[in-house]
FIPAKOL-541599 format. One record per residue (C-alpha): residue in three letters; residue number from 1; x, y, z. Coordinates in Angstrom, 1 decimal. Example, Ala and Ser with C-alpha at 12.3 -4.5 7.8 and 13.67 -1.06 7.14 Angstrom:
2
+-------+------+--------+--------+--------+
! dovex ! tido !      u !      v !      w !
+-------+------+--------+--------+--------+
!   ALA !    1 !   12.3 !   -4.5 !    7.8 !
!   SER !    2 !   13.7 !   -1.1 !    7.1 !
+-------+------+--------+--------+--------+
! end
This chain:
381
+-------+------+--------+--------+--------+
! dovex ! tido !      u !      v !      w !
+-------+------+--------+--------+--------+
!   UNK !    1 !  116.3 !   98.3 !  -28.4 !
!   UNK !    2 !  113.4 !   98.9 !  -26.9 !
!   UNK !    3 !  111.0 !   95.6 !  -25.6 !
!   UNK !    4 !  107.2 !   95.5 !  -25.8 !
!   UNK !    5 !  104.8 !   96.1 !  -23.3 !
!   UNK !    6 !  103.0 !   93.0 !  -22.0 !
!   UNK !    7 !   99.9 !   92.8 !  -20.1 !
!   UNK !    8 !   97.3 !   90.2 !  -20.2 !
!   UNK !    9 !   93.9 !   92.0 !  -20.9 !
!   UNK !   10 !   91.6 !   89.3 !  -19.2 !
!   UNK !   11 !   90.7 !   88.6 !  -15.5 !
!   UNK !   12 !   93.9 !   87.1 !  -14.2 !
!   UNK !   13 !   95.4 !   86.4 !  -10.9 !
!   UNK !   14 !   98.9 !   86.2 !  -10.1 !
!   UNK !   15 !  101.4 !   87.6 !   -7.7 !
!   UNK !   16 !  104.0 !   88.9 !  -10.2 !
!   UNK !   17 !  101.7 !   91.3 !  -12.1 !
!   UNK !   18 !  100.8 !   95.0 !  -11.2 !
!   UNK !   19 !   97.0 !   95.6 !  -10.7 !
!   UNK !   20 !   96.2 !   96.5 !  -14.2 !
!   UNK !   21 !   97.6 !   92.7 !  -15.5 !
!   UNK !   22 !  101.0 !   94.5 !  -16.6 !
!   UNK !   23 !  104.4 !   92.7 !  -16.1 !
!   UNK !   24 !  107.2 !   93.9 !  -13.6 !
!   UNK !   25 !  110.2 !   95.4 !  -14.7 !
!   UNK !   26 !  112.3 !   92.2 !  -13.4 !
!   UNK !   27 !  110.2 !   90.4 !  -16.5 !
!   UNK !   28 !  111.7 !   93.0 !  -18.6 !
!   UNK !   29 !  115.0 !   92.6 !  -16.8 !
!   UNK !   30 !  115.5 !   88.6 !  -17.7 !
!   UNK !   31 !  114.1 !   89.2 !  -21.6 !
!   UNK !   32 !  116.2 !   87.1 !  -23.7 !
!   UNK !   33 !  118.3 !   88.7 !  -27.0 !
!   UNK !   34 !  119.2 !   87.6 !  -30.0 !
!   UNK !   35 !  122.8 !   88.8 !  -31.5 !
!   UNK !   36 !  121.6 !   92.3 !  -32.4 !
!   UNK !   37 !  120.7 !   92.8 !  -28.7 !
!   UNK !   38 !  116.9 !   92.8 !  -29.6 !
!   UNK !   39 !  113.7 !   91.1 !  -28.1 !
!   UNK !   40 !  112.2 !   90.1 !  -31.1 !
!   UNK !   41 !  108.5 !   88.8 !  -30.9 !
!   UNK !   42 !  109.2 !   84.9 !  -31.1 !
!   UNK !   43 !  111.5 !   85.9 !  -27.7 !
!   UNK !   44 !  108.7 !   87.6 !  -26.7 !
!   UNK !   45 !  106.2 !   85.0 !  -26.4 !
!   UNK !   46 !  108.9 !   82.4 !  -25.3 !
!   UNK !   47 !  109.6 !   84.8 !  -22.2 !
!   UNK !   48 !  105.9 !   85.0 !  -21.7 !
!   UNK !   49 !  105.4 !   81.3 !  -21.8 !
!   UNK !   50 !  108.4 !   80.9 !  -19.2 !
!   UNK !   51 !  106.6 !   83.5 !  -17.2 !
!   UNK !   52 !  103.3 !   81.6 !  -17.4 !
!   UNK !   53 !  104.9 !   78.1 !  -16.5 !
!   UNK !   54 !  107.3 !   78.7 !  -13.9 !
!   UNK !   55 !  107.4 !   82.4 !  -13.3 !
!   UNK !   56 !  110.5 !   82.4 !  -11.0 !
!   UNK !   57 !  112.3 !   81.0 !  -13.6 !
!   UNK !   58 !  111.3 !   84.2 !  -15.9 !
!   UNK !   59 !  112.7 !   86.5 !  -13.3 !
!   UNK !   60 !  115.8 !   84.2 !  -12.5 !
!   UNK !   61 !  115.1 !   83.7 !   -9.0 !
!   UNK !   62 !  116.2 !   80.1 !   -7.9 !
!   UNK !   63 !  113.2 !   78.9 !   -6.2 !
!   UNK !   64 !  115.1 !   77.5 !   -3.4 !
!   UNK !   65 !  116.1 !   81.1 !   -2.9 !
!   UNK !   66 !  112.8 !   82.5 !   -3.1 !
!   UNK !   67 !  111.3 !   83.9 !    0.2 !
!   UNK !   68 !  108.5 !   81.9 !    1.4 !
!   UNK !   69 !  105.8 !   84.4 !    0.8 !
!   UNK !   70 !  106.8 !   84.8 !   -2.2 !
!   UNK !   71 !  106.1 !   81.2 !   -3.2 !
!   UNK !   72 !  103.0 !   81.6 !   -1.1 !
!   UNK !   73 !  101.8 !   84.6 !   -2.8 !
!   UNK !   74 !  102.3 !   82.5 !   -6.2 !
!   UNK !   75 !  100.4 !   79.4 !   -4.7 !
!   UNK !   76 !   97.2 !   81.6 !   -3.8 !
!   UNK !   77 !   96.8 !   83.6 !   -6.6 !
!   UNK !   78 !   97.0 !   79.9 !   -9.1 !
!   UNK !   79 !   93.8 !   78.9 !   -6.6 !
!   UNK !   80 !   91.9 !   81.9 !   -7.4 !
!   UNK !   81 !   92.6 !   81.2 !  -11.2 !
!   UNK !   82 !   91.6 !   77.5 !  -11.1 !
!   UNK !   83 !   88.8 !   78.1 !   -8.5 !
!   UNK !   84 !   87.8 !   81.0 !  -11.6 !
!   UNK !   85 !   88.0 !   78.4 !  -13.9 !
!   UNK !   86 !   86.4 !   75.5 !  -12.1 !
!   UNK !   87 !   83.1 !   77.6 !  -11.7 !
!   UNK !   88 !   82.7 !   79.1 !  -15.2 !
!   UNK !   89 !   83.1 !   75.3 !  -16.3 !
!   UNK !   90 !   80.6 !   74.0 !  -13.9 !
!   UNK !   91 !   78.5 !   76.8 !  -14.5 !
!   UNK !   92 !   78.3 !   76.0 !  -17.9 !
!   UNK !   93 !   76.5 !   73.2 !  -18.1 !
!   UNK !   94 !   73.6 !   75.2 !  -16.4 !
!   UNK !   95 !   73.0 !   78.6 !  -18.1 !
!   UNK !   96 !   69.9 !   79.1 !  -18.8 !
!   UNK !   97 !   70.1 !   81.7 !  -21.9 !
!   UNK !   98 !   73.6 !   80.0 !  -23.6 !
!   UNK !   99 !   73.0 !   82.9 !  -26.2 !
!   UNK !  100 !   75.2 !   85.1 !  -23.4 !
!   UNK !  101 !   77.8 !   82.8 !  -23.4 !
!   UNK !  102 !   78.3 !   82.2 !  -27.2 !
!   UNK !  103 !   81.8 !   82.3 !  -28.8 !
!   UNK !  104 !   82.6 !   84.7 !  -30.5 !
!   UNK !  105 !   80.2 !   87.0 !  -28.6 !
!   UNK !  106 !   77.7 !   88.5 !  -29.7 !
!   UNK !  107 !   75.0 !   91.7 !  -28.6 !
!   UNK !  108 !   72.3 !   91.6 !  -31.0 !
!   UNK !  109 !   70.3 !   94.2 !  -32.1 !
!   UNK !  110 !   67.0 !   93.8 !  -30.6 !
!   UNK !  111 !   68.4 !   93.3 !  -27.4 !
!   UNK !  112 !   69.8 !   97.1 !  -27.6 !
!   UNK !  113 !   67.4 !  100.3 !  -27.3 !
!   UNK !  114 !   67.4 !  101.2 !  -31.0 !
!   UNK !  115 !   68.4 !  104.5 !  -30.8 !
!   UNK !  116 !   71.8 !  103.2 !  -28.8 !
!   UNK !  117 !   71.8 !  100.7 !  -32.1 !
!   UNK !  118 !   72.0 !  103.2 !  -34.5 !
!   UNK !  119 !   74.3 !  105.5 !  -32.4 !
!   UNK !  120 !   76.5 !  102.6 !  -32.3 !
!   UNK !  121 !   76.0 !  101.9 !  -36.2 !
!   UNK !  122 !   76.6 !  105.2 !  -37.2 !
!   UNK !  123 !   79.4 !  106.4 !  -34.5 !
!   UNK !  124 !   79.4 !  110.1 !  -35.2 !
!   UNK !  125 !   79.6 !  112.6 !  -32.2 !
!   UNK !  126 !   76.5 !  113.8 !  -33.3 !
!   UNK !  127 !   74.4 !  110.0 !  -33.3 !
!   UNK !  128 !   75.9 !  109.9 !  -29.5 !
!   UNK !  129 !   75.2 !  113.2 !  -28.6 !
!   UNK !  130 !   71.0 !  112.5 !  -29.9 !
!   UNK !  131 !   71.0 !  110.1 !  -27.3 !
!   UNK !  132 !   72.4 !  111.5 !  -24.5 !
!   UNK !  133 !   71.2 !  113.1 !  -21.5 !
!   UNK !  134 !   73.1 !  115.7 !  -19.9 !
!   UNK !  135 !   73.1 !  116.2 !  -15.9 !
!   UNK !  136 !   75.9 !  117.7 !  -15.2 !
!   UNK !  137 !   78.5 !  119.5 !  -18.1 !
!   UNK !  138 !   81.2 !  116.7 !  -18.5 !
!   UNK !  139 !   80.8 !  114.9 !  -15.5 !
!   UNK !  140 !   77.1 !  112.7 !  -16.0 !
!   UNK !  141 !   75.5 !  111.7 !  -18.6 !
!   UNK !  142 !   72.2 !  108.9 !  -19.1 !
!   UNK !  143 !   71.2 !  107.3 !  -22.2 !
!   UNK !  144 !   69.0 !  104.2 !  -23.0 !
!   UNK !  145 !   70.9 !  101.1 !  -23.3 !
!   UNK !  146 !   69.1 !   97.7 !  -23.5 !
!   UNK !  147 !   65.8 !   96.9 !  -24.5 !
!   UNK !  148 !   63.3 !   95.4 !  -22.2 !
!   UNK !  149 !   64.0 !   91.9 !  -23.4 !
!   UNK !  150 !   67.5 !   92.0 !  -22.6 !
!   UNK !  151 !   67.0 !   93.2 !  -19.2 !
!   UNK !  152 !   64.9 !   90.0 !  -18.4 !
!   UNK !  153 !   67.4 !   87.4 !  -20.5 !
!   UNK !  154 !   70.3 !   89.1 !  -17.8 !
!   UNK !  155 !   67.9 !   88.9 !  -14.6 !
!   UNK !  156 !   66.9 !   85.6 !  -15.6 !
!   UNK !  157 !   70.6 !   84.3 !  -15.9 !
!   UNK !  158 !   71.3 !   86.1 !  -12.8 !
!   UNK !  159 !   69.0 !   84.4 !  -10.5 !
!   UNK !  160 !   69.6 !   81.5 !  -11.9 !
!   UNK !  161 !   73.3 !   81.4 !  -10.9 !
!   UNK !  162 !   71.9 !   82.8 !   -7.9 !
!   UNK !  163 !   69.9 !   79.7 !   -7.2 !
!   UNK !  164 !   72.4 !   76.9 !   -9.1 !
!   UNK !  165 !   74.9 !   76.5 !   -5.7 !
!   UNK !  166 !   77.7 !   77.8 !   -6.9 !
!   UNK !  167 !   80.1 !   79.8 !   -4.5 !
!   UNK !  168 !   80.5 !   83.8 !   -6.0 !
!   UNK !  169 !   83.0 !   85.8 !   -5.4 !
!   UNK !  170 !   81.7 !   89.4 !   -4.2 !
!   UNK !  171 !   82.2 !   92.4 !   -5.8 !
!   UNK !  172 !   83.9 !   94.3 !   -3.4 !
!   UNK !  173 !   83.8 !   95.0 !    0.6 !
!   UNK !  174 !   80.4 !   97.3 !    0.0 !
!   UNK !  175 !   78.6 !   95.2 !   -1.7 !
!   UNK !  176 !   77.8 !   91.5 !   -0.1 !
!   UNK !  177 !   75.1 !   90.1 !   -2.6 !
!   UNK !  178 !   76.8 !   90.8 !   -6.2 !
!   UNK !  179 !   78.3 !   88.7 !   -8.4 !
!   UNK !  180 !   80.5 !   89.2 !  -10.7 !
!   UNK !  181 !   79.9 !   88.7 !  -13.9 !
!   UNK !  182 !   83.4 !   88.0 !  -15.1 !
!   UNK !  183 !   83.7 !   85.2 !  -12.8 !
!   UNK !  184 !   80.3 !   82.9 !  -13.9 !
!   UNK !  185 !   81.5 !   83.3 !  -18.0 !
!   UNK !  186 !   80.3 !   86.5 !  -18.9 !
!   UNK !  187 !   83.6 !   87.9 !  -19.7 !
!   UNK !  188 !   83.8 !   87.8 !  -23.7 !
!   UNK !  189 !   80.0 !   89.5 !  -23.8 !
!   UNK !  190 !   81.1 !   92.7 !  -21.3 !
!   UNK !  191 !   84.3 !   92.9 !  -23.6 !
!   UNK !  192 !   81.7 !   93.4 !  -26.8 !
!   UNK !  193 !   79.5 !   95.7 !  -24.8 !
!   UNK !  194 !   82.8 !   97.7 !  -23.6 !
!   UNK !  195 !   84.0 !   98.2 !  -27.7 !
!   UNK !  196 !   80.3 !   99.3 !  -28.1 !
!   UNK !  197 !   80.5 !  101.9 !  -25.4 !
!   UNK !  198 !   84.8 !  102.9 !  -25.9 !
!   UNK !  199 !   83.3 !  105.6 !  -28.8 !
!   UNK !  200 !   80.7 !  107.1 !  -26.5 !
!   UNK !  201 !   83.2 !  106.8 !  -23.4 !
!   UNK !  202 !   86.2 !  108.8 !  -25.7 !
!   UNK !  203 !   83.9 !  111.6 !  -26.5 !
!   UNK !  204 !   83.0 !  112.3 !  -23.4 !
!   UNK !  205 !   85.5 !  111.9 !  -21.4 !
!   UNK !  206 !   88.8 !  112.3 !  -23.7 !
!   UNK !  207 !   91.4 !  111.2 !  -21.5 !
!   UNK !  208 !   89.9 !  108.5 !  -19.1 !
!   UNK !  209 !   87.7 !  107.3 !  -21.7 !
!   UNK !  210 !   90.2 !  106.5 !  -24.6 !
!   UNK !  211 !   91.9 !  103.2 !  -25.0 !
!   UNK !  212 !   90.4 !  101.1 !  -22.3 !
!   UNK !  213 !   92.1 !   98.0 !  -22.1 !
!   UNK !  214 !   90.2 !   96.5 !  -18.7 !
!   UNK !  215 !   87.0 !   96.0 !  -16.7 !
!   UNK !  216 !   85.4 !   94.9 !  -13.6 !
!   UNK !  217 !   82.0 !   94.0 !  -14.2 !
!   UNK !  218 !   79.6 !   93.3 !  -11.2 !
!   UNK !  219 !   76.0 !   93.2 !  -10.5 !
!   UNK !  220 !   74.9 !   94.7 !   -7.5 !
!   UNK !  221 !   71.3 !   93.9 !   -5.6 !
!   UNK !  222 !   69.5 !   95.9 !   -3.2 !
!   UNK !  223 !   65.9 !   94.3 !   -1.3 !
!   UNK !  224 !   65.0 !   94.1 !    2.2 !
!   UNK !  225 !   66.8 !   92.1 !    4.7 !
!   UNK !  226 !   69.8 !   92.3 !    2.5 !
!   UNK !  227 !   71.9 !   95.8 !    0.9 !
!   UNK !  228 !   69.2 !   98.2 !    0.9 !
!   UNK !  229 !   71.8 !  101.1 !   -0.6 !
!   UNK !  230 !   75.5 !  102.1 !   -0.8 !
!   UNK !  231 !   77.3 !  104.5 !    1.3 !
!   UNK !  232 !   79.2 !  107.4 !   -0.2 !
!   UNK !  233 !   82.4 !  106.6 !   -2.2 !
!   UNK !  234 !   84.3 !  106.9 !   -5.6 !
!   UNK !  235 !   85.1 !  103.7 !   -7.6 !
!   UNK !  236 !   88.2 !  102.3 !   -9.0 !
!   UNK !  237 !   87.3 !  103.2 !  -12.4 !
!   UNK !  238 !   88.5 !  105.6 !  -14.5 !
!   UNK !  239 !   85.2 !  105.4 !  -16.3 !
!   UNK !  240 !   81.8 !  103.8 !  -14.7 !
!   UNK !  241 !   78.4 !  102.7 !  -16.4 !
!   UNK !  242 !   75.3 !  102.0 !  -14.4 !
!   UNK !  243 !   72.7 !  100.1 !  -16.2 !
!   UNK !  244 !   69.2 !   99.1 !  -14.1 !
!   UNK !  245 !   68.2 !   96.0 !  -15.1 !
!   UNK !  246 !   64.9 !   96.4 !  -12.5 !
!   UNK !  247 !   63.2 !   94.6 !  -11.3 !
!   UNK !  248 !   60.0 !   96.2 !   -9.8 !
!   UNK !  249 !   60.8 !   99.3 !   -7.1 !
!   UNK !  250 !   60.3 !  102.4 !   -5.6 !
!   UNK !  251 !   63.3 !  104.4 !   -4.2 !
!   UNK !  252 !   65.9 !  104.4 !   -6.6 !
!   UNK !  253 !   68.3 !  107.5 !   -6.0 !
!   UNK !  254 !   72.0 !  107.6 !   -6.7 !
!   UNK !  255 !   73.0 !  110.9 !   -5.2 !
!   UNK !  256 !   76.1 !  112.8 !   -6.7 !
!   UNK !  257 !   78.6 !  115.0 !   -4.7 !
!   UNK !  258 !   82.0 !  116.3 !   -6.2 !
!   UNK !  259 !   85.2 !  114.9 !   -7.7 !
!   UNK !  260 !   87.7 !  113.5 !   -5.3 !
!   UNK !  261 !   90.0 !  116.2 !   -3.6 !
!   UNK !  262 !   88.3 !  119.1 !   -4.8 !
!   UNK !  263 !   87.3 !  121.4 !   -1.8 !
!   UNK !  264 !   83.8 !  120.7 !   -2.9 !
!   UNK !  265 !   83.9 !  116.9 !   -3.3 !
!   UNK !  266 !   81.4 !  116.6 !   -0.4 !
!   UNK !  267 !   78.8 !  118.9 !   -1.3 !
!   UNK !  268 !   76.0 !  117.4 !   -3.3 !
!   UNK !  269 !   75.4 !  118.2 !   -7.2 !
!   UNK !  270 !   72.6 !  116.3 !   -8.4 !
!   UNK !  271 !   70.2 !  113.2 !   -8.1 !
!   UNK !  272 !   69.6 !  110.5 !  -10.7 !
!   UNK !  273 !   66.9 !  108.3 !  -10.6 !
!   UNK !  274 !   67.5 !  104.6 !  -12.5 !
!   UNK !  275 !   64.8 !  103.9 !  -14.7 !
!   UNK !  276 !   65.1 !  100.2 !  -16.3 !
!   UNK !  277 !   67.2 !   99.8 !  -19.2 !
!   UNK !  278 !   68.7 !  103.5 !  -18.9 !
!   UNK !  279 !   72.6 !  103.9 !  -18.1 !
!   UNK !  280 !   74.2 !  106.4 !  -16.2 !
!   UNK !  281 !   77.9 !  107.4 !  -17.1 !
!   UNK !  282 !   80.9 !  109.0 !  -14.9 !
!   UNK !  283 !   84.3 !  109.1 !  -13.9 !
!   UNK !  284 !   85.0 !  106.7 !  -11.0 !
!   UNK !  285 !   86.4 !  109.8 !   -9.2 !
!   UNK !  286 !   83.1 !  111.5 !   -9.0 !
!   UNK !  287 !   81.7 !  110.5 !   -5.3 !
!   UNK !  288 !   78.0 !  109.1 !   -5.4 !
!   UNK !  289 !   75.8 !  107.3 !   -3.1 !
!   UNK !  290 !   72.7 !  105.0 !   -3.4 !
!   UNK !  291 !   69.9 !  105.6 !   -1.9 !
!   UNK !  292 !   68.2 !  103.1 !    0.2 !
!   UNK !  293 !   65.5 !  101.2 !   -1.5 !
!   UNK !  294 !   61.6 !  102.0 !   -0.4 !
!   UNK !  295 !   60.3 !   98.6 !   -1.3 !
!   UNK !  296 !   60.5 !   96.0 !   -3.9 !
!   UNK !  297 !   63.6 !   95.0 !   -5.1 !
!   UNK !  298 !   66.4 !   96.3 !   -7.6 !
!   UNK !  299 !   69.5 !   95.2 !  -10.2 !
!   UNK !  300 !   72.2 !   97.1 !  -11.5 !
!   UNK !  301 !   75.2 !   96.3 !  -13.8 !
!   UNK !  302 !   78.1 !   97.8 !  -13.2 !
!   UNK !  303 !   80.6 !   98.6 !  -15.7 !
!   UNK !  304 !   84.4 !  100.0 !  -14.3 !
!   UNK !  305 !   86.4 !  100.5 !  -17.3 !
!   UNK !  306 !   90.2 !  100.6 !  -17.0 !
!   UNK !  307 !   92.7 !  102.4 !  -19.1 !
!   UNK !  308 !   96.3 !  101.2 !  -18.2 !
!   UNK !  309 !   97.3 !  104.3 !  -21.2 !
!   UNK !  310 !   95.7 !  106.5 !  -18.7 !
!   UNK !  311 !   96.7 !  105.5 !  -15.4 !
!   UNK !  312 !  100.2 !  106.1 !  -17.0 !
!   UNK !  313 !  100.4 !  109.4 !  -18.2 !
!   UNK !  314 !  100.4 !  112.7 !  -17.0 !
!   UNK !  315 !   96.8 !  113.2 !  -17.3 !
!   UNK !  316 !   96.1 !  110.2 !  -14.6 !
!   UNK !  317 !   97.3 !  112.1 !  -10.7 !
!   UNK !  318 !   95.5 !  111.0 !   -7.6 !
!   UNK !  319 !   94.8 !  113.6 !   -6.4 !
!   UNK !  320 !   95.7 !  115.5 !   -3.1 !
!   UNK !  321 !   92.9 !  116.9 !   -0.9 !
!   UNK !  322 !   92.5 !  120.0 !   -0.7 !
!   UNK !  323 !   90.9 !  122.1 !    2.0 !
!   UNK !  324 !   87.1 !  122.2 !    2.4 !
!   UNK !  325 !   86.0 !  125.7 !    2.3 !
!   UNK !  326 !   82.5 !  124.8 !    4.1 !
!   UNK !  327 !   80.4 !  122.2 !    5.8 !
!   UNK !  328 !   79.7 !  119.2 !    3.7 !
!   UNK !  329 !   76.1 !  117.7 !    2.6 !
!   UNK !  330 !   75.1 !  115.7 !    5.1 !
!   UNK !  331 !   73.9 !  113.5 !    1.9 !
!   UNK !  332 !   77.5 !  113.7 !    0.7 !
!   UNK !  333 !   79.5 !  112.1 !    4.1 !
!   UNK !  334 !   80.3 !  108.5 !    4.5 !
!   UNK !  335 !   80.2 !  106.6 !    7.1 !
!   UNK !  336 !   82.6 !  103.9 !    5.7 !
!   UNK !  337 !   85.3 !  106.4 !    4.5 !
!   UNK !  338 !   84.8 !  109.7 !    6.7 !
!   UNK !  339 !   86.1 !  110.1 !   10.0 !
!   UNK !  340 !   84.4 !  112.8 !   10.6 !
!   UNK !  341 !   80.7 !  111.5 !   10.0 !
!   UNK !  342 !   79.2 !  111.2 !   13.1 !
!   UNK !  343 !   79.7 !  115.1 !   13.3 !
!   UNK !  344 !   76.9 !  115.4 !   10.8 !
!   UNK !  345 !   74.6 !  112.4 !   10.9 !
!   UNK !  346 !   74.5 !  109.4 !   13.7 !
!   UNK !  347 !   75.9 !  106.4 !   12.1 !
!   UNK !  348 !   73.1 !  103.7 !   10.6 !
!   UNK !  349 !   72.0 !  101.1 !   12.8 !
!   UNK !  350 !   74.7 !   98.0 !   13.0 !
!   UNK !  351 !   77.8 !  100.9 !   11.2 !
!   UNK !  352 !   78.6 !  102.2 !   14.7 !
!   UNK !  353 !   81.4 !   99.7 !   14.0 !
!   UNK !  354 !   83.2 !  102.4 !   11.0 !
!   UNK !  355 !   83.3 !  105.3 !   14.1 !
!   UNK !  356 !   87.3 !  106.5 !   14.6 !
!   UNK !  357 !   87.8 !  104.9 !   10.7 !
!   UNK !  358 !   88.2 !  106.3 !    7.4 !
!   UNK !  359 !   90.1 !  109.5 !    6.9 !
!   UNK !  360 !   90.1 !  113.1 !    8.1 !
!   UNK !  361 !   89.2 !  115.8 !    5.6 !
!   UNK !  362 !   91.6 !  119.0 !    5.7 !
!   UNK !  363 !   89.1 !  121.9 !    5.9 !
!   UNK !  364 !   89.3 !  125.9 !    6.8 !
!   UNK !  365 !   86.2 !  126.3 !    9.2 !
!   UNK !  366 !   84.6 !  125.0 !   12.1 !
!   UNK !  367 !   81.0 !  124.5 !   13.3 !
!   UNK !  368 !   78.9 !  124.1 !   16.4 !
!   UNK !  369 !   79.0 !  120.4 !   18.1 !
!   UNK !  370 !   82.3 !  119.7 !   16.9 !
!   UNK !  371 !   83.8 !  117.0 !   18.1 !
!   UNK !  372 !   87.7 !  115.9 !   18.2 !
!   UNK !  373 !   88.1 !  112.7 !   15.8 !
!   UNK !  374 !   89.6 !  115.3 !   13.1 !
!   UNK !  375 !   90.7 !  118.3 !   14.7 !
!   UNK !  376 !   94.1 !  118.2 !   14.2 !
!   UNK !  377 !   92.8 !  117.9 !   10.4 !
!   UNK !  378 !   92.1 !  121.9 !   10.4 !
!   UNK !  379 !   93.9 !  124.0 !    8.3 !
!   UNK !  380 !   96.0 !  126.3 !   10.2 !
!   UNK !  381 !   95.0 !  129.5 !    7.5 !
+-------+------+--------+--------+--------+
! end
């Protein structure tokens, strides 16, 4: 008989779960049966409960047998989850808009564009196709999201939290002045925004966009004397949303190059410009850029939605690289990622330290002033 599936769908930490929340296949191993040899549901849940309490136990390790790393490893990962937990709490005595933070959650209307209302009302292809822009045939898309008021209720919470004390977590290693919004309480509202978008994400993109089961939800902040842009790179998404919540700007490009391995995934293919309360929609695997910012100062939601359906079937191969046929974009190389970037552009003032990092492209030509960090990388046809 075959078990379940288990995977815990919110943000949680711990050492015996793959990256998606999913269980190991020693949980699976240790499942208790009943005299027919099956895991029914109630075994289920008792297993997961063991699991929760004193996870060793699940896999029937004796702890005194467990390597020290292991029991380590367990240790941190219940800090992050009660450090987690300790903010939210503390945090929530503060909020200044507790309408985010209602339970159950709750978008309402007027703090959607209207035309994204009704799209999500009706949820025909042709109510999401009305409100789509088109910028590049199955790859980016833009469409008014939020109204006006809604982008002030979420700038307003954020610099509060900002201002409040509390310690965030960052993003990621690119971006050192987001937060994340799963981690101040924001959690069940992004789930509700992610069923409003799952419809709009399965049309367009059929296979990464269907049953998402996951997010990481950030906001990211670029002004001067702190991130004034984002260097070149694709996101561990299988499907990303980026909203502009403002504030007042100028400077407000997010280049496009290709999809990750193709021969052409660093030559450029467009330029978006964020306009407030607009979204932009792609698959993580498309690499981008942000421009620096000219002046003023700018917000963005970001949405990374996760399939664990995907990122197990066929469909879902990380790809190999293949050969670049011609000279990148200078727009489209990265200083954090590329090897090879200071062979097309000198590295940004203070990134000198990235030079020898990052990875070597595979390609079939050469060019004057090449230098040696990626030779052996050529292709020998």
């Amino acid at each position: 008989h075959a078990a379940a599936v288990v995977r815990f769908r919110g943000v949680f930490h711990h050492a015996l779960t793959d990256d998606s929340g999913g269980m190991l296949m020693p949980f699976y191993r240790a499942l208790p049966r009943d005299d027919r040899g099956a895991c029914t549901v109630a075994l289920m849940l008792q297993a997961v409960h063991t699991f929760l309490v004193d996870p060793l136990r699940a896999w029937k390790i004796p702890s005194e047998k467990a390597p020290s790393s292991f029991r380590d490893a367990l240790a941190m990962h219940r800090k992050m989850n009660r450090d987690r937990l300790a903010i939210i709490r503390k945090y929530a005595s503060q909020v200044r808009h507790k309408e985010l933070f209602a339970a159950p959650p709750e978008l309402r209307p007027e703090w959607l564009d209207p035309a994204f209302a009704d799209a999500v009302k009706s949820n025909t292809p042709d109510a999401w196709r009305k409100i789509l822009t088109e910028h590049l045939p199955g790859e980016v898309y833009s469409f008014r999201l939020l109204s006006e008021q809604f982008c002030q209720m979420l700038v307003d919470e954020i610099f509060n939290f900002y201002g409040c004390g509390l310690p965030a977590r960052r993003p990621n290693s690119m971006n050192a002045y987001g937060i994340i919004l799963n981690e101040i309480g924001l959690e069940p509202l992004i789930d509700e925004l992610q069923r409003m978008l799952q419809p709009l994400g399965e049309m367009l993109f059929p296979c990464a966009g269907a049953a998402w089961d996951g997010h990481h939800c950030f906001i990211v902040r670029y002004r001067a004397g702190e991130d004034l842009g984002l260097d070149m790179h694709t996101d561990d998404s299988d499907v990303t949303f980026n909203l502009c919540l403002g504030l007042d700007f100028t400077g407000a490009g997010l280049q496009f190059c290709g999809q990750m391995g193709a021969p052409d995934h660093r030559k450029h293919t467009m330029t978006y410009t964020h306009v407030k309360g607009s979204c932009v929609c792609h698959l993580g695997r498309k690499r981008h850029g942000a421009d620096d910012i000219a002046s003023g100062e700018r917000l963005n939601l970001i949405l990374w939605n996760h399939s664990s359906t995907y990122r197990q079937s066929d469909d879902y191969v990380k790809p190999a690289y293949e050969a670049e046929v011609e000279k990148p974009d200078p727009v489209c190389v990265s200083y954090t990622h590329d090897r090879d970037y200071g062979n097309f552009k000198d590295y940004p003032l203070g990134k000198e330290k990235f030079k020898g990092r990052g990875w070597c492209p595979r390609r079939t030509f050469e060019y004057p002033g090449f230098e040696p960090d990626c030779e052996s990388e050529l292709s020998d046809t």
